[in-house]
C-alpha positions as CSV (number, residue, x, y, z in Angstrom):
1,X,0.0,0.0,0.0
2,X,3.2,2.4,0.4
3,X,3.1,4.2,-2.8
4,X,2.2,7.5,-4.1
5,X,-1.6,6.6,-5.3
6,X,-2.5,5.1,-2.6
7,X,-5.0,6.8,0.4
8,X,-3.3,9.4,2.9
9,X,-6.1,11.3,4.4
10,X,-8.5,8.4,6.6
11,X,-11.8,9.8,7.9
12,X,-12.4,7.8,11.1
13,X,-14.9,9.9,12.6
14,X,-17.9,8.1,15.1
15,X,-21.0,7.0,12.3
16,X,-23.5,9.7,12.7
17,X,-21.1,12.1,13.2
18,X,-20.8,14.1,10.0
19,X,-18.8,11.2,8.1
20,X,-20.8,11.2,4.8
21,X,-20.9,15.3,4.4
22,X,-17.0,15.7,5.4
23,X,-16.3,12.8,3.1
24,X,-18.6,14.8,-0.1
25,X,-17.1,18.4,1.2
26,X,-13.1,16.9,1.4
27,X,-13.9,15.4,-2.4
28,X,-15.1,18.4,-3.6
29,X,-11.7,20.3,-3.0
30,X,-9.4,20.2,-6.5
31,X,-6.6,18.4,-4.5
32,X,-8.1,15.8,-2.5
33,X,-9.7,12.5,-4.1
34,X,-11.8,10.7,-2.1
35,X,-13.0,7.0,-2.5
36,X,-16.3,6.8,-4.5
37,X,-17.0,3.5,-1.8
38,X,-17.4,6.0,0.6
39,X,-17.3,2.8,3.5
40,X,-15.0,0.6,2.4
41,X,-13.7,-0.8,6.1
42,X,-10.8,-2.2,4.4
43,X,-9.0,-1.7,7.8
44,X,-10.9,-3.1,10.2
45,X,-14.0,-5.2,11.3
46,X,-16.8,-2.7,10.7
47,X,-19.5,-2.7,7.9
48,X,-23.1,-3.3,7.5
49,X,-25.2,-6.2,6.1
50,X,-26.0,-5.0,2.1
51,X,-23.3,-2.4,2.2
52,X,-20.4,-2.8,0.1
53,X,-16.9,-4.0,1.8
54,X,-13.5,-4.2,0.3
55,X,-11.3,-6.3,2.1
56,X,-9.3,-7.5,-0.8
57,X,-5.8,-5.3,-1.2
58,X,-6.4,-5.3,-4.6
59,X,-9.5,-4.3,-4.7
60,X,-8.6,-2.0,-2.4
61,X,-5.5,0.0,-4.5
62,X,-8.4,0.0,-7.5
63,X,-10.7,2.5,-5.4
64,X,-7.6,5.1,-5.5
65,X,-6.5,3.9,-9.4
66,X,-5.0,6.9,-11.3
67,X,-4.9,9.7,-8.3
68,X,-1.8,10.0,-8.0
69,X,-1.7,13.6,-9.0
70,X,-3.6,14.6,-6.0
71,X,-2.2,15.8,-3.2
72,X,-4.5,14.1,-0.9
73,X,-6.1,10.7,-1.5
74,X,-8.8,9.4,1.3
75,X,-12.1,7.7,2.2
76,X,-14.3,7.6,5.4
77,X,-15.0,4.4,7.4
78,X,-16.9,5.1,10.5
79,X,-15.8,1.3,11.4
80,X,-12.1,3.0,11.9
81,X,-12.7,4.8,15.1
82,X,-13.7,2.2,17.3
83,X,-11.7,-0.6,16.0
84,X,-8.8,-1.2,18.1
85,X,-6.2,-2.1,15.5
86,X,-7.2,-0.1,12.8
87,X,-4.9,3.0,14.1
88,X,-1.6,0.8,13.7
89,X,-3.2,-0.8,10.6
90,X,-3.6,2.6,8.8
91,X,-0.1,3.6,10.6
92,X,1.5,0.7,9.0
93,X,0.0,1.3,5.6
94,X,0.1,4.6,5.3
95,X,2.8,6.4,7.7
96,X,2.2,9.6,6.8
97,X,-1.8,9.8,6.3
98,X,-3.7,12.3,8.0
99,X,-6.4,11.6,10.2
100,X,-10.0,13.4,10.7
101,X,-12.0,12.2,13.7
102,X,-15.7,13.4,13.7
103,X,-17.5,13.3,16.9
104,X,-20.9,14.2,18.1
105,X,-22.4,13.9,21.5
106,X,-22.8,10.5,22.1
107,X,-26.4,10.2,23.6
108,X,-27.1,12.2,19.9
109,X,-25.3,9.3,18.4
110,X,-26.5,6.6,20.0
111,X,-29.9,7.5,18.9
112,X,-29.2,8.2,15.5
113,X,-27.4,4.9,15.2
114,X,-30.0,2.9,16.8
115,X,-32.9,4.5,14.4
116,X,-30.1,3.2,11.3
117,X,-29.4,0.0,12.1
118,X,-33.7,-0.3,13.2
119,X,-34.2,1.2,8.8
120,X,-31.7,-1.4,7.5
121,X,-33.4,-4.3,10.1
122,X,-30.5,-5.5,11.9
123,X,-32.0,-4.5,15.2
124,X,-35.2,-5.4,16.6
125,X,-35.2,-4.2,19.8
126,X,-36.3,-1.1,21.4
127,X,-33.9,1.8,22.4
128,X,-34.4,1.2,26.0
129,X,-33.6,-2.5,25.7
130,X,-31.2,-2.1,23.2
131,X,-28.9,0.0,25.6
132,X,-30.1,-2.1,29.1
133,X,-28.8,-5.2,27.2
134,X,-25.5,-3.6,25.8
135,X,-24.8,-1.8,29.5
136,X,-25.2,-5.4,31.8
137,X,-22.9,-7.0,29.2
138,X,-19.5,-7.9,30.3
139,X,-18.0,-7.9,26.9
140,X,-19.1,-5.9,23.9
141,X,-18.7,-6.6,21.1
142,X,-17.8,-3.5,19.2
143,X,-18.2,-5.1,15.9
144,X,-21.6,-6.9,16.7
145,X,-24.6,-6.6,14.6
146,X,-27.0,-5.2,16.1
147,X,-24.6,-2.8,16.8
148,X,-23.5,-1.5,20.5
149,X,-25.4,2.0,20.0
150,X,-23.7,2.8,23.9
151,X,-20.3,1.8,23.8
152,X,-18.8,3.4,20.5
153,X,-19.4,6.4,21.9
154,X,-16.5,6.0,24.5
155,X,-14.2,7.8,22.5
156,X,-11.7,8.7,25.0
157,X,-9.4,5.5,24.3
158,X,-10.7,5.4,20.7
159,X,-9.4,9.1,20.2
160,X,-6.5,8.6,22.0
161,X,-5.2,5.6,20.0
162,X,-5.0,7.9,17.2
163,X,-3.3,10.9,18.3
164,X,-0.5,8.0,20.0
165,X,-0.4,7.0,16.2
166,X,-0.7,10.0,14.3
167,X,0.0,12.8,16.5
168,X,-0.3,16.3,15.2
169,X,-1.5,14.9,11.7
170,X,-4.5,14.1,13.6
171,X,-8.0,16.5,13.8
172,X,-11.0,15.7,16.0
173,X,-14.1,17.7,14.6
174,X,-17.1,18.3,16.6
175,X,-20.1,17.8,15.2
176,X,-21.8,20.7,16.4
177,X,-19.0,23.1,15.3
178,X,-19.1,21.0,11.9
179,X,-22.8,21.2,11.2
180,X,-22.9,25.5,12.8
181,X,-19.7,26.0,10.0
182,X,-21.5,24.5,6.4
């Protein structure tokens, strides 16, 4: 993955935190190309059932096929933040990528997540039972389907993996400030 057409610029933000309208701004700019699979998880566990994946690596280098004249090259998986080796994944592909973390109050979130994964029918139960049952498990399961609407909004170690990998070429957005600024 270390060559010049390959992605440097990773949206990781939290899903329903602005993802999808920084990913369409960011490919609007003349030097950035973004991914037309705007959710490809190809570095971690996420996705959703009848969305498309790309796992393969050569499938993978085809979504950023002939960019290498721009200066940035990216694409937004949600899936990112809250997978735990995704940060040295995208570190060890990419070195020197930059990083945009969107985040949104997480009660917001939650919500907004819930009501997407109750449209696509991968969760039957109520909001109230859907977040007793996720807070008297031991484990979650970050990468379960019906999703943990609760938990990946604990982005304290989820951020912080990110800035130990990346550093100063690491942004965390708000999505207040985000949504106030278009």
């Amino acid at each position: 993955m270390r060559n010049e057409a390959g992605p440097n610029l990773f949206v990781v933000g939290a899903a329903k935190s602005g993802t999808t309208s920084l990913w369409a701004h960011l490919g609007a700019h003349p030097d950035v190309f973004m991914s037309q699979v705007k959710e490809p998880h190809h570095f971690s566990r996420g996705g959703l059932p009848g969305q498309p994946l790309v796992k393969d690596p050569d499938a993978y280098a085809e979504l950023f096929a002939g960019t290498a004249g721009f200066r940035y090259r990216g694409e937004a998986s949600p899936s990112y933040l809250w997978d735990a080796q995704t940060p040295s994944r995208l570190r060890g592909a990419a070195p020197d990528a930059r990083i945009v973390i969107s985040l949104r109050d997480p009660l917001e979130r939650a919500y907004a997540n819930y009501w997407t994964h109750v449209g696509l029918g991968v969760e039957p139960r109520t909001f109230a039972v859907a977040v007793d049952e996720e807070l008297a498990a031991n484990d979650v399961d970050l990468a379960a389907l019906p999703a943990p609407h609760v938990t990946r909004g604990f982005y304290d170690e989820q951020v912080v993996r990110y800035l130990d990998a990346f550093g100063d070429a690491t942004l965390v957005l708000l999505f207040d400030e985000f949504v106030a600024d278009v």
